[in-house]
N, C-alpha and C positions, 0 to 999 in steps of 0.2 A: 680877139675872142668874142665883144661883143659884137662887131660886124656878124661873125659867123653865125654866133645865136640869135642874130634878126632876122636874117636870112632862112636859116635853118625850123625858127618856127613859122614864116610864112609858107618857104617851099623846098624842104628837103630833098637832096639829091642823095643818093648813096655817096660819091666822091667827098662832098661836105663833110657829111657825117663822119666819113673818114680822118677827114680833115681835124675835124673838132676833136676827136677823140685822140689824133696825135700831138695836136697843141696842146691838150689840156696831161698829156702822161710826158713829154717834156718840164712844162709849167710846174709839174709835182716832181720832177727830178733836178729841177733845177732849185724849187725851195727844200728841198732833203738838203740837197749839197750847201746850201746858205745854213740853213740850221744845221747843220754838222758843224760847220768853219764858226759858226757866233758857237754853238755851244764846246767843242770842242779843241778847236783851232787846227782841223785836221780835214782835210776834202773827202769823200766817200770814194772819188772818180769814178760816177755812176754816169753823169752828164755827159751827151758826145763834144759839147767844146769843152771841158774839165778833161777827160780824155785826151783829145786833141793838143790841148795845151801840155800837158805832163810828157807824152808820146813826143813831141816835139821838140821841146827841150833838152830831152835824153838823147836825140839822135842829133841837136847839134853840138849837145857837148859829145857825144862820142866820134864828131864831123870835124870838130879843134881838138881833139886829144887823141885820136887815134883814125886818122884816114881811110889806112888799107881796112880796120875793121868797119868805120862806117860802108865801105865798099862793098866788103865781106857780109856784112848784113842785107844789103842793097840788091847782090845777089840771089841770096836765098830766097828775100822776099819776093824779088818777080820770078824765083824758080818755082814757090810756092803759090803765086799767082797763075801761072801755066798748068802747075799740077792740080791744082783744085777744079781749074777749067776745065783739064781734060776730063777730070772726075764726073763733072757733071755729064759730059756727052757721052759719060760710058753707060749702055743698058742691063746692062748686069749687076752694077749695083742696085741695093733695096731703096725704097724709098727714105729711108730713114739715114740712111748713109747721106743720098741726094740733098737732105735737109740740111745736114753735118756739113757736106761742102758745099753749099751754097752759104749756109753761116761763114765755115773757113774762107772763102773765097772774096768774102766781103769786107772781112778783118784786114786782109791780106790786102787789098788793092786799097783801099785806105790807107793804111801801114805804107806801103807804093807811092801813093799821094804824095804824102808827109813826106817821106822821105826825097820825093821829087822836088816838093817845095822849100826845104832846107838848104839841096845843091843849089836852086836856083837864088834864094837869098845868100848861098855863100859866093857866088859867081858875081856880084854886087860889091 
C-alpha cells in the first residue's frame, strides 16, 4: 500500500487509484473479521478468503459424506452458471435485472471454482 501511495502521489493513474481504493476496502475487511474473531470468537464471513475458506470446507465435507449430493449440487451450480449467462445476453431485461445477474453470475462461477477445486484435491 505504501508502494502505491508513492506512486500515486507523484503520478496518478485512474487504474492506481483504483487499485488503492480496493486494497485499502479489503485491508478494512480483513481487520473487521480479526476484530470479530479477538472480540468475539465468531468470523463475520465478510472477507473473500473467510468466504472461500467456510464455502470450501462445506463442500468437502458434503464431497466425503454424501457424493451423489456433492454431484447434485455441482449440477445446479453450473446450471446456474449457464442461466445467469444467458441472462445477461438477453435484451429485454432492465438494467437492474442485468446488475442482479451479473452479481448472480459471479457468486455462481466462484461456487464452480470451488467446487472444481475440491474434485480435483479429492482425485489426489
Amino acid at each position: 500500500m505504501k508502494a502505491i501511495d508513492a506512486v500515486i502521489d507523484k503520478d496518478p493513474s485512474e487504474q492506481m487509484i483504483i487499485d488503492l481504493a480496493e486494497l485499502k476496502n479489503r485491508n478494512i475487511l480483513a481487520f473487521n473479521e480479526l476484530r470479530s474473531f479477538n472480540d468475539k470468537g465468531k468470523w463475520k464471513n465478510k472477507h473473500p478468503l473467510i468466504i472461500h475458506h467456510s464455502i470450501r470446507s462445506k463442500y468437502q465435507k458434503l464431497l466425503k459424506s454424501d457424493t451423489a449430493g456433492f454431484l447434485a449440487e455441482f449440477t445446479n451450480t453450473a446450471n446456474n452458471v449457464s442461466r445467469y449467462a444467458s441472462f445477461l445476453n438477453n435484451e429485454k431485461r432492465s438494467p437492474n435485472q442485468h446488475e442482479k445477474d451479473s452479481e448472480n453470475l459471479k457468486k455462481h462461477k466462484e461456487r464452480e471454482s470451488i467446487m472444481r477445486e475440491v474434485l480435483e484435491e479429492n482425485k489426489k
